[in-house]
C-alpha positions as CSV (number, residue, x, y, z in Angstrom):
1,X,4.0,17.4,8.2
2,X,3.5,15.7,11.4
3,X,3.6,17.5,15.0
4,X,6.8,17.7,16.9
5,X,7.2,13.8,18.8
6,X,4.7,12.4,15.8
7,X,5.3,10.2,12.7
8,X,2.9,10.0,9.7
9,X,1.8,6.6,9.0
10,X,1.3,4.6,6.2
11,X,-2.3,5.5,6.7
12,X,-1.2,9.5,6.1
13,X,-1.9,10.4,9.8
14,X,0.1,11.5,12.4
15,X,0.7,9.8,15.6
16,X,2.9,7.0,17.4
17,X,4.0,4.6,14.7
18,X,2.0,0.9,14.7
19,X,4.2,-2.4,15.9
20,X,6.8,-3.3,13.7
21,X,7.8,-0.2,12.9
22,X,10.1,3.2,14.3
23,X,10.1,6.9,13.4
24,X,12.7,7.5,11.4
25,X,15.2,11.1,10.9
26,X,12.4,12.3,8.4
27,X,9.7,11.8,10.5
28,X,8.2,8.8,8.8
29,X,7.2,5.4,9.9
30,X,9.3,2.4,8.5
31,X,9.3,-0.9,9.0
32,X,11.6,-2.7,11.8
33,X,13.3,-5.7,10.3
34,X,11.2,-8.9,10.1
35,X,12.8,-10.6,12.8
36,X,11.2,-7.4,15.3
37,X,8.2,-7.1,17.0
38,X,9.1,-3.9,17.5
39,X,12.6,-1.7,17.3
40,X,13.9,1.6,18.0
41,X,15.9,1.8,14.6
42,X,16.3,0.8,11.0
43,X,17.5,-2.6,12.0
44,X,20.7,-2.7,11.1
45,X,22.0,-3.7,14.3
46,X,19.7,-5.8,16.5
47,X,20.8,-4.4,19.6
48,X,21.4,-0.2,18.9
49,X,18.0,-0.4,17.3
50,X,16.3,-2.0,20.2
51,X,15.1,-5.1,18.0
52,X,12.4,-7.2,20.7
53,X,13.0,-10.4,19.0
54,X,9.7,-12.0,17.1
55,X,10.4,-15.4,18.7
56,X,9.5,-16.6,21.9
57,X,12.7,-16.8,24.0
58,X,13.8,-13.5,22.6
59,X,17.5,-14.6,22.3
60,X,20.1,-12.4,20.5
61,X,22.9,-14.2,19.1
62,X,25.6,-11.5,19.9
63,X,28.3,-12.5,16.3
64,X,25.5,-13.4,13.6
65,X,23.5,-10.1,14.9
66,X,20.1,-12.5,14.7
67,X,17.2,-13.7,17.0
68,X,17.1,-17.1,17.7
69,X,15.2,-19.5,19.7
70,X,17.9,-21.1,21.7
71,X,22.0,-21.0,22.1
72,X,23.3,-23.3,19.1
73,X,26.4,-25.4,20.5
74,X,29.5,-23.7,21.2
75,X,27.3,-20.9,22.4
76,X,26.3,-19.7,26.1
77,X,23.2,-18.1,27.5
78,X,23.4,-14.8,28.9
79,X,20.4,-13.0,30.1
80,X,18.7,-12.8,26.7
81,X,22.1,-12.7,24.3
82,X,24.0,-16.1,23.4
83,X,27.9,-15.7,23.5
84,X,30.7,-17.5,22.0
85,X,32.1,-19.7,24.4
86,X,35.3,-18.2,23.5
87,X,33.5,-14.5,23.4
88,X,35.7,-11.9,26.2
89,X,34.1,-9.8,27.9
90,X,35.6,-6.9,30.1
C-alpha cells in the first residue's frame, strides 16, 4: 500500500504515476487511453478525464469524443475542440 496522494507503479513503487497514465480509485497506476499523453481518468470521456491529445494540434472533436489533427468539413474550430457547424451552444 502506497502513502496517502501516491500510486504504485508498474514498477511496484510508490510515487506520482509516469506519462500516460492516472491514479486510479484503488490507488494504482493505469494507462490513459492511447490517444493521451497524459489524462486525469480512465479515458472514457476525452474531456472529464483530462485527455492532452497525443497529436500535435491537440484538437478534440466534441461528437466522436476523439483527437484529431484538424476540423474535418462541416466542423468549426474552437479553442482546441471542433464543433458541428450545426452544434448549439448556450
Amino acid at each position: 500500500m502506497c502513502p496517502e496522494g501516491d500510486f504504485l507503479k508498474s514498477d511496484d513503487t510508490c510515487g506520482a504515476c509516469p506519462a500516460g497514465e492516472y491514479g486510479d480509485d484503488d490507488g494504482v497506476c493505469a494507462d490513459c487511453m492511447d490517444q493521451c499523453l497524459s489524462c486525469t481518468g480512465s479515458g472514457n470521456d476525452i474531456i472529464d478525464d483530462g485527455c492532452v491529445c497525443d497529436v500535435s494540434e491537440n484538437f478534440i472533436q466534441i461528437d466522436t469524443n476523439e483527437c484529431i489533427t484538424e476540423c474535418a468539413a462541416g466542423y468549426r474550430e474552437d479553442g482546441s475542440f471542433c464543433y458541428s457547424k450545426f452544434h448549439v451552444t448556450f
